[in-house]
C-alpha positions in Angstrom: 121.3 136.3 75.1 119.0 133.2 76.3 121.5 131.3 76.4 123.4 133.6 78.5 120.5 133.7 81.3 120.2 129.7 81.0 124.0 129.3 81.8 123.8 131.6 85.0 120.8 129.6 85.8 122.5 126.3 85.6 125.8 128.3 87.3 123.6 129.0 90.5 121.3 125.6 90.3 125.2 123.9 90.6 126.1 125.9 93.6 122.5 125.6 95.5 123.0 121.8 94.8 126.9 121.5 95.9 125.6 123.7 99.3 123.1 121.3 99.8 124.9 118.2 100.4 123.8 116.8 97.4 127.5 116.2 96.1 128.6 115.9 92.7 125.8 113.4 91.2 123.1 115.7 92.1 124.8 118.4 90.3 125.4 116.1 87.5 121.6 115.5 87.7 120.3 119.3 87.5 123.0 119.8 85.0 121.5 116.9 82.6 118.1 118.4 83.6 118.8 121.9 82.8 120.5 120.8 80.0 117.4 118.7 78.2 115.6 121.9 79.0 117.4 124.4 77.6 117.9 122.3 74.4 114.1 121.5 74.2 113.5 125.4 74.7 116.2 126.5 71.7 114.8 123.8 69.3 111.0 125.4 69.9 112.7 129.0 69.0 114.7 128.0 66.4 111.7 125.8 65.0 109.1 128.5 65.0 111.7 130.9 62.9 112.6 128.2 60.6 116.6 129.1 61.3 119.2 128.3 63.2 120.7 131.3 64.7 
């Protein structure tokens, strides 16, 4: 389900990016951003349960 929600977040982050201008290393950029963030976000879940889901 979060994960979900982070990948239409990254889906529409791409496309603001691309209709920016910003050309494909900029959407390489937000994508390693969002990326990072999204793993640093499931590791604090999955470390406060003790589990990987």
């Amino acid at each position: 389900r979060h994960l979900e929600v982070a990948d239409h977040r990254l889906r529409l982050h791409v496309r603001h990016g691309l209709d920016h201008g910003g050309g494909v290393s900029r959407a390489r950029h937000l994508i390693h951003m969002i990326s990072m963030r999204v793993t640093m976000e499931s590791r604090r879940i999955t470390g406060r349960s003790g589990e990987v889901r």
